[in-house]
TIZA-395543 format. One record per residue (C-alpha): residue number from 1; y, x, z. Coordinates in pm, whole numbers. Layout:
// TIZA-395543
  vexkol       v       u       w
     NUM       Y       X       Z
...
This chain:
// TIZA-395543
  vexkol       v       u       w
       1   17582   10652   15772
       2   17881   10554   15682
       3   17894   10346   15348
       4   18218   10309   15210
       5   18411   10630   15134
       6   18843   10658   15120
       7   18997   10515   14841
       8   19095   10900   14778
       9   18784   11022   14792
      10   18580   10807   14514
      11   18930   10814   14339
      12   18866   11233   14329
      13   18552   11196   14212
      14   18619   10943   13951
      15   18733   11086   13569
      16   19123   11151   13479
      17   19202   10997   13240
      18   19320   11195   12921
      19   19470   11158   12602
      20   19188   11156   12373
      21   18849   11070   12448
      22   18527   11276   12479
      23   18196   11232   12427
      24   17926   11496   12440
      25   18181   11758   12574
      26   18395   11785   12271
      27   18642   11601   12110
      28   18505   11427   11709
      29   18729   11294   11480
      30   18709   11021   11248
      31   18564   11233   10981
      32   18320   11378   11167
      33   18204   11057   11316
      34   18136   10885   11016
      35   17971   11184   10848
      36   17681   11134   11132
      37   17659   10787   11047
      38   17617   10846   10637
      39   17281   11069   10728
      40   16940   10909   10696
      41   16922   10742   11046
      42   17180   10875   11277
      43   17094   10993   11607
      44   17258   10701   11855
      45   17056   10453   11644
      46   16712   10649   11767
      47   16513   10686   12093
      48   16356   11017   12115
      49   15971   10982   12249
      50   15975   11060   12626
      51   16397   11081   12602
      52   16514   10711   12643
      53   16891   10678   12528
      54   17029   10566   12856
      55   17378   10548   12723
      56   17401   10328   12446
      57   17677   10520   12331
      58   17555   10853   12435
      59   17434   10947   12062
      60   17726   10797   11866
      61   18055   11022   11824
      62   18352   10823   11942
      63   18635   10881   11735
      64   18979   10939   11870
      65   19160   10632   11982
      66   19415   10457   11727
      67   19756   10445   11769
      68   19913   10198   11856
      69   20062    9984   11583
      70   20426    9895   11731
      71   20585    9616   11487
      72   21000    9705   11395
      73   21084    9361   11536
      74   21068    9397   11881
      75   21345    9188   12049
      76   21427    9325   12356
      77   21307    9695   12479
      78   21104    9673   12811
      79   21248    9851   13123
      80   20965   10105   13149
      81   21021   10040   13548
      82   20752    9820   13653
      83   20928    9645   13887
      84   21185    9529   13678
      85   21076    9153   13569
      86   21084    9101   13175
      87   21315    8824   13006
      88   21148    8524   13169
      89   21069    8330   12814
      90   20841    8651   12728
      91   20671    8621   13020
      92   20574    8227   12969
      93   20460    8327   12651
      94   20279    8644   12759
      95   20070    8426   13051
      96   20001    8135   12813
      97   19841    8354   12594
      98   19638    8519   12855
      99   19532    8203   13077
     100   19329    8061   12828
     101   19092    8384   12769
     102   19149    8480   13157
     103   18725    8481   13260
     104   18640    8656   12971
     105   18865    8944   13029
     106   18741    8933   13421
     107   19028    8751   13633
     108   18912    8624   13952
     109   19166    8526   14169
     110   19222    8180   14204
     111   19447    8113   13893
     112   19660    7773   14032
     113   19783    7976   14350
     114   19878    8260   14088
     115   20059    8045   13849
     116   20232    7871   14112
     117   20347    8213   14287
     118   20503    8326   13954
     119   20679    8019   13910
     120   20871    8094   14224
     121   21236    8207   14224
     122   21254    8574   14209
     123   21405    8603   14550
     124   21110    8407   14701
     125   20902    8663   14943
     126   20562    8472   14813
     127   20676    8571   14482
     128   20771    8895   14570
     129   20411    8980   14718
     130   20275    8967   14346
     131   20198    9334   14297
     132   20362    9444   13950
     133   20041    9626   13862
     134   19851    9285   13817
     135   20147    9124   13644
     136   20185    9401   13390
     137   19776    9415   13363
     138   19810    9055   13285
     139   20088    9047   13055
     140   19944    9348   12873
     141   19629    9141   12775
     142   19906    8861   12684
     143   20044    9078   12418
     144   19716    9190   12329
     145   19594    8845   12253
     146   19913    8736   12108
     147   19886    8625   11752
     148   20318    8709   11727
     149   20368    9050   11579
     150   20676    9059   11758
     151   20486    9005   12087
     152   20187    9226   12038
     153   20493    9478   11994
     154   20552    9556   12337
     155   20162    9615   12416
     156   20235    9998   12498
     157   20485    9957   12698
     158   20316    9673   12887
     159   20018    9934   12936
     160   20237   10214   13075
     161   20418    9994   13307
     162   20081    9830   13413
     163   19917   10189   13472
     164   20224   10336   13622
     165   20224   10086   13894
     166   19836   10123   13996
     167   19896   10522   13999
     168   20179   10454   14228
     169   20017   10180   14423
     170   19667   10323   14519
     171   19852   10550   14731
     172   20154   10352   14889
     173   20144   10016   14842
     174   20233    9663   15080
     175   20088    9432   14774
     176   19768    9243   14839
     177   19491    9444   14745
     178   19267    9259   14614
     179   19534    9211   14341
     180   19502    9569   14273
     181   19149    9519   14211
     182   19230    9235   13999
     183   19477    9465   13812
     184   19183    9765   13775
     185   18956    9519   13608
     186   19212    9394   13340
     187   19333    9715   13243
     188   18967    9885   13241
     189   18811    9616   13078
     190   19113    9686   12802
     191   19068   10074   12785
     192   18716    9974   12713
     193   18773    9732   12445
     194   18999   10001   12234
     195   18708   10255   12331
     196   18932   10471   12531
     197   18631   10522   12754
     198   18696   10755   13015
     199   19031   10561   13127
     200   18831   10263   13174
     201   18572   10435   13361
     202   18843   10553   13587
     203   18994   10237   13586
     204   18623   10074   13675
     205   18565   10372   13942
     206   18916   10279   14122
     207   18860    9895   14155
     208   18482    9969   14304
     209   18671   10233   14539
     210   18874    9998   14639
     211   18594    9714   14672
     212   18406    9953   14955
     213   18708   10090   15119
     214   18777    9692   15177
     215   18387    9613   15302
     216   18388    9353   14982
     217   17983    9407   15012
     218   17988    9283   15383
     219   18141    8927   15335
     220   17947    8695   15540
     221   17717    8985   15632
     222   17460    8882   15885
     223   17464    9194   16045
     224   17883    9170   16100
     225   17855    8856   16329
     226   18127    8571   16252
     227   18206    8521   15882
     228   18576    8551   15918
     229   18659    8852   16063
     230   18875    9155   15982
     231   18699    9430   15943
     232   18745    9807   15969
     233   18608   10093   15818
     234   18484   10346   16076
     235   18517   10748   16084
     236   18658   10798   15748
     237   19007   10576   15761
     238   19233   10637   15439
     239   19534   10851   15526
     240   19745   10638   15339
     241   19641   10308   15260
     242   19555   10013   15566
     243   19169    9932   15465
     244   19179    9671   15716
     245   19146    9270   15555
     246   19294    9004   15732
     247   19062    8711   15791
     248   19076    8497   15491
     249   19328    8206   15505
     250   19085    7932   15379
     251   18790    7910   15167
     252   18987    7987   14833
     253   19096    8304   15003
     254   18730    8409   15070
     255   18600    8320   14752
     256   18909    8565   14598
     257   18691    8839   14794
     258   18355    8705   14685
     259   18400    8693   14359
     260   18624    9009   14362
     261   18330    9171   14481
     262   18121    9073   14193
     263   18346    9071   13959
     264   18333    9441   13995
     265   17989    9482   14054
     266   17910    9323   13699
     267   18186    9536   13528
     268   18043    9883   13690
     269   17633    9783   13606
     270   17733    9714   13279
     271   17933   10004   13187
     272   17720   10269   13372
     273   17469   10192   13113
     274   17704   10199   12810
     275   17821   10504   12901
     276   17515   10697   13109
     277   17688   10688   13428
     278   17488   10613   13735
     279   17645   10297   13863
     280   17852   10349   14200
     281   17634   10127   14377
     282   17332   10278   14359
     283   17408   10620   14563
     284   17267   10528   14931
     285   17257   10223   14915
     286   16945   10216   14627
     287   16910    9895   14445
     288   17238    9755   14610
     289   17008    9727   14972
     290   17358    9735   15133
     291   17484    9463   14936
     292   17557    9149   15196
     293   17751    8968   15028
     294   17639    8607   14944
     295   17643    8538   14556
     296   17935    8353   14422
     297   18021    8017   14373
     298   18229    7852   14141
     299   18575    7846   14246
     300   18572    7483   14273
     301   18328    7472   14506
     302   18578    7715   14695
     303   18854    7485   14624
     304   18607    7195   14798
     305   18594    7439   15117
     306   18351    7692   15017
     307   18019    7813   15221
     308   17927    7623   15534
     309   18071    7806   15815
     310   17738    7922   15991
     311   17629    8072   15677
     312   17527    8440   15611
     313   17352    8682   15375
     314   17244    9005   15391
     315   17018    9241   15154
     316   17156    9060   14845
     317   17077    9228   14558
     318   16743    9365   14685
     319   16626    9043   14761
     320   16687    8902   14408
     321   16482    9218   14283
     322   16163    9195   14523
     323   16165    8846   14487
     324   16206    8726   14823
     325   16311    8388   14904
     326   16693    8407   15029
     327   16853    8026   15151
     328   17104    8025   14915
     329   17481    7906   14984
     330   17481    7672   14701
     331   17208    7456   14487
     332   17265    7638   14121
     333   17378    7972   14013
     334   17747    7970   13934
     335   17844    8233   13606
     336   17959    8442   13769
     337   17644    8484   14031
     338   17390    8467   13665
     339   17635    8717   13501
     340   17610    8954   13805
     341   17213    8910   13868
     342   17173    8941   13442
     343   17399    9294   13488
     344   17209    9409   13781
     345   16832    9338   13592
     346   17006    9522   13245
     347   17102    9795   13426
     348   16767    9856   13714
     349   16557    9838   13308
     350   16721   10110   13149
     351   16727   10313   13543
     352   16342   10231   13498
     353   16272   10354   13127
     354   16489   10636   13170
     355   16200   10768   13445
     356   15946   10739   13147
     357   15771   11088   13051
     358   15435   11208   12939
     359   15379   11362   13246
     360   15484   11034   13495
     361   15245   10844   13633
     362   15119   10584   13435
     363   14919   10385   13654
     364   15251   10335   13925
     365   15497   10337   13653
     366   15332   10064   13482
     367   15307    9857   13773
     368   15671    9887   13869
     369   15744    9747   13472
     370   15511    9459   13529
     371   15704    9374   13861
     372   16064    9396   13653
     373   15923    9267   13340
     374   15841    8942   13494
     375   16156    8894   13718
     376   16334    8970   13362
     377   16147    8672   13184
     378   16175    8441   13444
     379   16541    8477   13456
     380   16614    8409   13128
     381   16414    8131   13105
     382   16553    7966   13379
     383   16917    8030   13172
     384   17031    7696   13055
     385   17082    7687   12744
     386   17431    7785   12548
     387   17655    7477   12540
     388   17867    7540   12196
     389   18073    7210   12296
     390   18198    7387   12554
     391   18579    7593   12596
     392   18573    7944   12448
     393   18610    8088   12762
     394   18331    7937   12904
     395   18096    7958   12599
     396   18200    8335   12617
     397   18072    8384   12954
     398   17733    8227   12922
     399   17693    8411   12628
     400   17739    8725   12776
     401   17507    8610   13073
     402   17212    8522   12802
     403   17279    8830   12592
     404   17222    9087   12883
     405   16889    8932   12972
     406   16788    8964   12665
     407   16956    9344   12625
     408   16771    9409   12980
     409   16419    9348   12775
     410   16499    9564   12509
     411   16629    9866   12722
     412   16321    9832   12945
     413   16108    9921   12639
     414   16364   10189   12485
     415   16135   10489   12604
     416   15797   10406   12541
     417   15751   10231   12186
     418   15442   10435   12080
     419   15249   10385   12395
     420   15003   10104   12327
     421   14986    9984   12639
     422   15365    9892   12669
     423   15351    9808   12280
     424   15443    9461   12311
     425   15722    9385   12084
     426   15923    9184   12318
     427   16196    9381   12242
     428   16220    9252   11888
     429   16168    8908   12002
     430   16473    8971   12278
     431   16656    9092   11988
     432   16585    8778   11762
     433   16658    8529   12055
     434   17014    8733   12105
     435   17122    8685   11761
     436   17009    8297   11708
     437   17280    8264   12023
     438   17498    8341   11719
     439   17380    8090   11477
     440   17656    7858   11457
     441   17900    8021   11662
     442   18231    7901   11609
     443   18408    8065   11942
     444   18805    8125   11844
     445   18773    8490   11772
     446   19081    8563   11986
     447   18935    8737   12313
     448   18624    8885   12358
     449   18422    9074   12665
     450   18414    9426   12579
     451   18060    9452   12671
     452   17910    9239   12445
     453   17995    9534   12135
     454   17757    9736   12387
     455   17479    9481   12408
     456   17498    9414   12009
     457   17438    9773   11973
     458   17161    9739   12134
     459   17066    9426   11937
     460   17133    9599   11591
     461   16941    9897   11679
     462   16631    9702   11775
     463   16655    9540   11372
     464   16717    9852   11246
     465   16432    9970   11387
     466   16199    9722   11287
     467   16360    9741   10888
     468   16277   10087   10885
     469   15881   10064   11046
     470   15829    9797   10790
     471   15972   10032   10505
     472   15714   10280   10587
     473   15422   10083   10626
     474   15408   10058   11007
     475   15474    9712   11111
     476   15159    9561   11259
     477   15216    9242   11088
     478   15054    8939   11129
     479   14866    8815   10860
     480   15094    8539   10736
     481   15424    8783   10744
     482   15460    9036   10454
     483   15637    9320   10501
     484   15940    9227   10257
     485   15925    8930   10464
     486   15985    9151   10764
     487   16244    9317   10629
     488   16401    9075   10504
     489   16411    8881   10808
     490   16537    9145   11041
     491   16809    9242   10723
     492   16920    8891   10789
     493   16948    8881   11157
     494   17109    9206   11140
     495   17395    9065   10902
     496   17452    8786   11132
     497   17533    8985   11444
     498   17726    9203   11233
     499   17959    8930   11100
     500   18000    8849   11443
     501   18130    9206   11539
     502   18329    9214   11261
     503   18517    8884   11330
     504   18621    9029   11684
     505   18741    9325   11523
     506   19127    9267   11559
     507   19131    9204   11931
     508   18837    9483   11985
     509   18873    9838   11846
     510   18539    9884   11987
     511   18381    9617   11829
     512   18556    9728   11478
     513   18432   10091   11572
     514   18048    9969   11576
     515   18055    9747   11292
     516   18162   10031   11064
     517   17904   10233   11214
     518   17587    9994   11159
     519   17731    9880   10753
     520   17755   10281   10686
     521   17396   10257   10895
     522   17311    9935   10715
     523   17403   10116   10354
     524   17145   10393   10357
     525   16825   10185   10455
């Protein structure tokens, strides 16, 4: 069977993206949204017994997206052609602004060779293979991230330019493609940060097109024979677009395509449970049991020359979730490889709760918990621990990485919290471990992974939760903790991931859009 379909095929099947965004098949504005969160305990704060809230989001009414605010003192107007190169002190400024934030925001080409190739001399045919679409995704999040009015100013026309060139280059294009899949990460992982949902869906949807029409999940496949090796897809070859890959140049090259691959993997787990959206790589290939491709390494080890060349992988992802003992390419887990194996447990727990009803199985549904339950804690305690002396960036990532563990626990339990068997309240002590990450967090709040507004939804709701059981009498508390002590205690965690979310608010729509939400929430308890 054949496993990865035409670029124009998943592209079909992927959501348009549209002007305004919908949720729950009609569009809600502003007033409308917060009128649902004023009641007595809005419905995307609650889990309906035997209906587990697989989208996060699925309850809350998104409100139309904001307009762009354009400052008066923009210099220069942009060409709205996105081949025509801006003035070239904006675009020093634009990529200094953006380097510094680049993991966070999902880059993961290898960022030397991509500074050097735009330091080249426009007439320069290495420079001239940089595809426009990832230079205008990357000096859209430049302007985003810019503290200069003036700069942030040409944001819209950054974002047309940057999705007018991936419209135009999906379908005709020379440019390297895994800088188009570069590109669709950037620009969905912005659509999703100003909660323009359904563009970065289809923005997500393309880039994982593109990942199978390439064979990303068969790098270093055992079952493909020599590691580098072109390979093409068979019986369904894309009209238009070559899906062949060249062997890789050198080990930097490969680990482009490695951690391409999971780059997108991460971004389409995570999001398919924000937005309750199967992921695209479940389908056939159930519990990613097509997945060959080894996990990442850090791109210095790359830089060092990468896997050993005998090496290869195969069953991936369904070997991490059985538990069966793969020889790894590397000694330690790079980020990336924890961030991708923490998205992959998040989103297989709320796949799992969501098959929770009175009339399942208890006895075989319970067992199958146990079994993820335990991979679940063992991963996260094997996390090291959150170095706060470390760069933003980096701090950023690990902090994703330990907060999706902990979401993972808390979703696994979001269908089932009056069943005394699965009454365990590890979901409130996921919830409190997720917001002492924040104690002391001093991260620049300049740049910020979209998905972490999702995962302190989740957090919020689980303290919400617990306030309200403890206002009416139903906590099951120890002897030594009162109930005002409860409340009190999960009032104050509350606050604290709160005042996170709010401090991300300028470069983060979405994580303004929440904040509001859980203070109007916050208000009425």
């Amino acid at each position: 069977m054949e496993l990865a379909p035409s670029v124009d095929n998943a592209l079909e099947q992927a959501e348009r993206p549209t002007a305004s965004i919908q949720m729950d098949q009609a569009p809600v504005r502003r007033k409308c949204w917060r009128s649902k969160l004023l009641g007595s305990r809005p419905a995307f704060l609650q889990t309906p017994e035997g209906s587990p809230s697989r989208a996060l989001l699925s309850r809350l009414a998104i409100p139309e997206p904001m307009p762009f605010a354009v400052p008066s003192a923009v210099e220069q107007p942009l060409s709205p052609d996105p081949l025509v190169e801006p003035p070239q002190d904006l675009v020093r400024t634009l990529v200094n602004a953006f380097v510094p934030h680049s993991s966070s925001l999902g880059f993961f080409l290898h960022m030397p060779r991509f500074i050097q190739a735009m330091q080249l001399p426009g007439g320069d045919p290495r420079r001239a293979q940089l595809s426009p679409a990832l230079l205008n995704a990357v000096y859209l999040w430049g302007a985003h991230l810019s503290t200069s009015n003036t700069i942030r100013g040409y944001e819209p026309a950054f974002l047309a330019r940057a999705t007018a060139a991936l419209s135009s280059a999906l379908r005709d294009s020379h440019y390297n493609v895994m800088h188009l899949i570069q590109a669709e990460v950037l620009v969905a992982n912005y659509f999703f940060s100003m909660s323009r949902f359904l563009e970065g869906r289809y923005h997500c949807s393309a880039a994982v097109a593109l990942a199978l029409s390439c064979r990303l999940t068969k790098v270093r496949s055992a079952a493909d024979g020599p590691p580098h090796r072109g390979h093409a897809l068979g019986g369904h070859a894309e009209p238009r677009r070559n899906q062949h890959l060249p062997p890789p140049r050198d080990a930097i090259e490969e680990g482009e395509r490695i951690r391409g691959f999971w780059s997108v993997y991460a971004l389409d787990k995570s999001w398919a449970v924000a937005l309750g959206s199967p992921s695209h790589f479940n389908g056939v290939a159930q519990s990613g049991t097509h997945i060959d491709t080894p996990w990442p390494l850090e791109m210095a080890q790359f830089e060092a020359g990468g896997m050993p060349a005998d090496f290869r992988s195969s069953l991936t992802v369904l070997n991490f979730l059985s538990g069966a003992t793969a020889m790894p390419a590397s000694s330690h887990d790079s980020q990336l490889s924890l961030r991708a194996k923490a998205a992959t447990l998040f989103e297989r727990a709320t796949h799992l709760a969501s098959q929770w009803s009175t009339v399942t199985d208890r006895n075989d549904f319970y067992a199958r918990y146990v079994v993820l339950d335990g991979l679940i804690d063992r991963f996260t305690a094997a996390l090291s621990p959150l170095d706060r002396s470390r760069d933003a960036d980096a701090a950023m990532t690990v902090l994703v990485t330990h907060t999706l563990a902990r979401a993972a626990t808390i979703q696994l339990r979001s269908s089932f919290k009056d069943y005394d068997r699965l009454k365990d309240r590890k979901d409130l002590a996921a919830a409190q471990a997720a917001a002492a990450l924040l104690e002391n967090f001093n991260v620049p709040p300049v740049s910020v992974d979209p998905i972490l507004a999702i995962l302190w939804t989740a957090v919020c709701r689980v303290f919400i939760g617990q306030a309200t059981t403890v206002a009416r009498g139903q906590a099951g508390a120890g002897p030594s903790s009162s109930p005002t002590g409860q409340r009190d205690a999960a009032r104050g965690l509350l606050d604290r991931v709160l005042a996170v979310m709010n401090r991300f608010r300028e470069t983060s729509p979405l994580m303004g859009m929440l904040h509001d939400g859980f203070v109007s929430v916050q208000g009425a308890m």
